[in-house]
N, C-alpha and C positions, 0 to 999 in steps of 0.2 A: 133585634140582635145586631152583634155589631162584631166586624171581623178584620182582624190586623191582616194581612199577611205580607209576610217577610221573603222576598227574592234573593237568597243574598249570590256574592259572588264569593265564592272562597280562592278566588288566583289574589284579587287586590282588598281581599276583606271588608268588604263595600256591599251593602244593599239596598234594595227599593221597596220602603215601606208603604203599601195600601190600607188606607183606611177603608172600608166599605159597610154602609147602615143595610142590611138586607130585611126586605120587605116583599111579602109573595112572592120568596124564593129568587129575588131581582136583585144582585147588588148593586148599589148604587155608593160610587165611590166618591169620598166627602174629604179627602184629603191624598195627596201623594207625595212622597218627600225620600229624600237618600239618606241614609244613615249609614253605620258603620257596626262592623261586629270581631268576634274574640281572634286575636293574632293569628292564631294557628286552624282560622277557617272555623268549620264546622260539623257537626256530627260528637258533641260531647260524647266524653267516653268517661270520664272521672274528674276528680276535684285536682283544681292545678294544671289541667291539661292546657288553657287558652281557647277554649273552643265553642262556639256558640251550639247550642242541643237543636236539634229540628225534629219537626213533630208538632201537635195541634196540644196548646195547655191553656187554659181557663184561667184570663186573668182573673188575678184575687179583688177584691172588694176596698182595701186600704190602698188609699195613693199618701204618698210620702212627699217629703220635699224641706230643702232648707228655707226657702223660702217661703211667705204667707201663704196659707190656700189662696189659691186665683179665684178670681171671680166667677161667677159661675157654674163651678167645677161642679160637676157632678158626682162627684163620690163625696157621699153623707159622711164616709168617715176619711179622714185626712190627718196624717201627725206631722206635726212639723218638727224638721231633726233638728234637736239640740246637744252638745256635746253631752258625752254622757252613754247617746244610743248607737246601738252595735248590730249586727245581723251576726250571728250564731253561725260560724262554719268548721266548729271544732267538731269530725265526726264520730268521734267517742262520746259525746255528749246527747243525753233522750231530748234537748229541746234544740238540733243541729236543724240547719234551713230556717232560721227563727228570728222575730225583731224581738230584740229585749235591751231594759236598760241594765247601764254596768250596775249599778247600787242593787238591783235583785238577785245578782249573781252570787255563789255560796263564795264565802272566803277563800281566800288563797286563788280565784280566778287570775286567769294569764289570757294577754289579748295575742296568745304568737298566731291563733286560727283565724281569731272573731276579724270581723270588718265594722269598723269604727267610721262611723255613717258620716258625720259631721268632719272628718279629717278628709275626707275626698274631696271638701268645696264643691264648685257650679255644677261638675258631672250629676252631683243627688240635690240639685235646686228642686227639681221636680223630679220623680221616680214612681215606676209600680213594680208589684211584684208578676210575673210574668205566669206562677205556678208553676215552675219547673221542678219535681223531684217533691211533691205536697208528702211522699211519704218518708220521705227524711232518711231514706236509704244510705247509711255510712257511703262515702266517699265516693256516692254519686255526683256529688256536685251540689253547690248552695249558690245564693246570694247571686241569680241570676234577674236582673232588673230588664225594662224597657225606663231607661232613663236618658238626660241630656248629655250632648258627646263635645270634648275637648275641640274640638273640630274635627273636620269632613275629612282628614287624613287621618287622624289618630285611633286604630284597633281600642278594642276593650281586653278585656281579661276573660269574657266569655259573654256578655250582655249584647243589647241594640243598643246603641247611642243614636238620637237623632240631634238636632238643632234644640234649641229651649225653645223657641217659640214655636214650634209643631210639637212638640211635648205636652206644654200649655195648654194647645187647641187640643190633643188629646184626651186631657183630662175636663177642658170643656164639653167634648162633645161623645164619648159614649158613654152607654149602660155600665155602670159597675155590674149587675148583677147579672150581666147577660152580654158578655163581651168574649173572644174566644183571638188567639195568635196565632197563627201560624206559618212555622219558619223554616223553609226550606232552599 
């Protein structure tokens, strides 16, 4: 098993990310590194707030990225974003919290909610989804990533941002199926 856990600071929205592989119950830490989180600290409360969620959530199984899968990677399954793909945070809509491409969406779609993955650049070279809100509860909040951050000053919108190359090593080195976050 393998376990993020996120320290953040909400005065300078800054945090310290642990990687840890636990083995008989031992964590044994395989990575440390600073990152950055949502403007307005932490403790989401709703969609649009700025705010990173704290709490323990099960990362998901697909790693994303605009870039090639890396070497390595660990996750069997991996998309690589190309214009086109969106993450769904219209909360009026049954598939809200969601990757989808534009061309599946019913006619007359409007991107005023969705998040247009590929118009972000380097931030989604690499990315995961984190499992925040898996049950799509209206206007709790979507499109909550551990992805790569603009640099070591720049907040998010509610995600972790770390460096790309601890991102990388990320998806190098744990379990998709058996990985857990925790951010507080």
């Amino acid at each position: 098993m393998f376990k993020l856990d996120v320290n953040c600071n909400k005065i300078n929205k800054t945090c310290t990310l642990n990687v840890y592989e636990v083995k008989n119950k031992i964590n044994n830490n395989i990575l440390q590194c600073e990152g950055v989180i949502g403007i307005n600290g932490i403790e989401k409360e709703k969609d649009g707030d700025l705010k990173t969620p704290i709490g323990i959530f099960k990362i998901q199984e697909t790693a994303y990225g605009i870039k090639e899968r890396p070497s390595k990677c660990k996750f069997n399954k991996y998309i690589q974003i190309k214009n086109g793909m969106i993450w769904r945070c219209d909360p009026t809509k049954p598939d809200y919290n969601t990757f989808k491409m534009k061309k599946d969406l019913p006619k007359g779609w409007t991107n005023k909610y969705d998040e247009d993955l590929f118009k972000y650049g380097k931030v989604y070279n690499y990315f995961l989804d984190i499992g925040y809100n898996l049950e799509k509860i209206p206007y709790k909040g979507s499109a909550i990533f551990l992805h790569c951050w603009k640099n070591n000053t720049t907040p998010t919108h509610g995600c972790i941002a770390i460096a790309e190359s601890n991102m990388k090593k990320i998806l190098q080195t744990i379990d998709p199926k058996n990985s857990y976050i925790i951010i507080h």
